[in-house]
N, C-alpha and C positions, 0 to 999 in steps of 0.2 A: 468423469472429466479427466484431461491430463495432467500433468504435473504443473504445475504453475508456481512461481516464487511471489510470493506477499513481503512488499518492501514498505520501510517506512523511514524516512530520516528527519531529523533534530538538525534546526540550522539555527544563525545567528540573525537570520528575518525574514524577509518573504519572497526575495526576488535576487538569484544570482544574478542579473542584469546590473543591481544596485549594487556588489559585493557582497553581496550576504554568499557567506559558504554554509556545509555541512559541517557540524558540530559531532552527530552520532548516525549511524544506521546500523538496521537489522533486515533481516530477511529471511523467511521462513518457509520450507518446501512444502507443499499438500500433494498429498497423493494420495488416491484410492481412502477418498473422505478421513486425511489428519494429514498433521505436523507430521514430519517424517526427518528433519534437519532443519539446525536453525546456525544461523552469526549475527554474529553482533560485533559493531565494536565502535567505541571513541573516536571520533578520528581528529586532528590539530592538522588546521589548513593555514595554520598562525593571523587570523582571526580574532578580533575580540569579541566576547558574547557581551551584547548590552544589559545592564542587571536588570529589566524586565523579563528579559525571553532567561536569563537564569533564574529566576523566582517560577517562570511558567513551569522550567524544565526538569529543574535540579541538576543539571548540566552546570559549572563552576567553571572557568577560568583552567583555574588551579586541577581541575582532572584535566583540561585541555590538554592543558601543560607537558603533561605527563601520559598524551594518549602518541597512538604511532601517525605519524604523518599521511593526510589524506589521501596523498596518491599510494603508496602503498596500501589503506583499506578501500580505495576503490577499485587496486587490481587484483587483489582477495575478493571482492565481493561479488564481482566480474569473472571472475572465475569461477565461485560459489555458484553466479545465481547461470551460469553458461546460457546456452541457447532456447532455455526455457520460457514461456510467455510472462508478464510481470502484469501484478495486479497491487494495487494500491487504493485505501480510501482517499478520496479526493486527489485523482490520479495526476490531475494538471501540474498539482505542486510540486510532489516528489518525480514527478518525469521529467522538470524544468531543472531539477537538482540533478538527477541523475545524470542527465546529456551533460549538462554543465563542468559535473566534475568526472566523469568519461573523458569527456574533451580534453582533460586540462591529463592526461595520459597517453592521449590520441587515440580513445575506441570512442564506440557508437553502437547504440543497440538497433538491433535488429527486427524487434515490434513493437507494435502500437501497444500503450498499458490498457487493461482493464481497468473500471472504474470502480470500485464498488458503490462508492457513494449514488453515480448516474445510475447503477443496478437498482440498489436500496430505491428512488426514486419511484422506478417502474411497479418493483414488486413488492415495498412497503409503504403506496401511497398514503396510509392513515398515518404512518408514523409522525408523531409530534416535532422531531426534528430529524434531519438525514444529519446530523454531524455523528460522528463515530461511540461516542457514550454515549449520545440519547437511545442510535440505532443496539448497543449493545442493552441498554436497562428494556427498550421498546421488545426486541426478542428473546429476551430473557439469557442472554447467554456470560460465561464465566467474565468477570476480571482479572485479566489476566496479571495488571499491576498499576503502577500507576501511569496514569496521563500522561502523554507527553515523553514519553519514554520510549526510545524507538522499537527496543524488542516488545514490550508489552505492547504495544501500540498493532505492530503487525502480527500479536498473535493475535490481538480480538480482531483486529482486519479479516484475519484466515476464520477464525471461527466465524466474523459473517457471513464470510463468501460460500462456506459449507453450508451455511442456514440460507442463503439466499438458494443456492444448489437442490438445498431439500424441497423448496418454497416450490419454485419452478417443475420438480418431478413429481410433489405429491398434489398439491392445488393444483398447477397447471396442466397435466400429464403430459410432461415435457421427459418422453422413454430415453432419454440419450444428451446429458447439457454437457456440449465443448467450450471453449474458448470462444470458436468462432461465432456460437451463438452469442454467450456473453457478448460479445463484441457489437453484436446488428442490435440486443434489447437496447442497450446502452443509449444505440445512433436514433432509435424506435421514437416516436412521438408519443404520447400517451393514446392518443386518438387509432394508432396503427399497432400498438401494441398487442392488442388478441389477433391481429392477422401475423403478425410475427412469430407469435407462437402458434399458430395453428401452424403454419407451413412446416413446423419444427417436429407435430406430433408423428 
């Protein structure tokens, strides 16, 4: 597969539409099955975090405070993560964040995210839950830290997306997984999903 960036950000709620900004991101490169680069950083968009989602987070106020201002980590991160494709668990959120605070510097990305979560769907239907810990305890793979934390958060992302990767070449004998396959399992029904990948063998 090509290079892809696993993004994940820490916000103050759930909907930039409402005001809620970005709090933290990270994003980490995979290339040629690993972690090859990673960033991270605090960002203060002068925001206040409600003390719910800082109990979630461990995100304070007070590192806010003292982190660099969000347009400056969005045009680091944006540079970081260049014209690379973006993958994200529960990709609707963090891509609603992303445009959001792009905008708010005047970029715009250039493709559709992958989802892992809508992946996880397809090709770990048994799994007990598709949120991101269950999918990591369900395939046994590292923690990388804790919860809710953006860098740790997008590396167990990236270690799923290699286990979803392996899932699809050794079960499925999918000889070649890009992006743009990710992309059609994703859109795939369950019902249409073995013709999807047969076209792909």
């Amino acid at each position: 597969m090509e290079a892809v960036a696993v993004i994940d950000f820490e916000t103050t709620g759930l909907s930039p539409a409402q005001g809620d900004r970005a709090t933290e991101i990270a994003a980490v490169i995979v290339e040629d099955g690993r972690v090859v680069d990673r960033y991270q950083s605090l960002m203060n968009a002068g925001v206040r975090i409600p003390p719910y989602i800082e109990a979630l987070t461990g995100i304070s106020n007070a590192m806010i405070r003292s982190a660099p201002a969000a347009a400056a980590v969005m045009r680091d991160v944006s540079d970081f993560v260049g014209d690379i494709p973006i993958v994200a668990h529960n990709a609707s959120f963090d891509a609603k964040f992303w445009d959001a605070e792009l905008a708010r510097i005047e970029r715009s990305r250039k493709e559709d995210f992958v989802c892992s979560l809508l992946l996880s769907r397809r090709l770990f239907p048994l799994a007990p839950s598709h949120k991101l810990g269950a999918l990591v305890d369900y395939a046994r793979l590292p923690v990388a830290g804790r919860y809710h934390r953006a860098l740790a958060d997008a590396e167990m992302a990236a270690s799923l997306l290699l286990r979803l990767e392996e899932e699809l070449r050794l079960r499925h004998q999918v000889p070649q997984v890009s992006v743009d396959l990710l992309r059609r399992i994703q859109r795939t029904s369950k019902a249409q999903l073995s013709r999807c990948l047969a076209a792909a063998r």
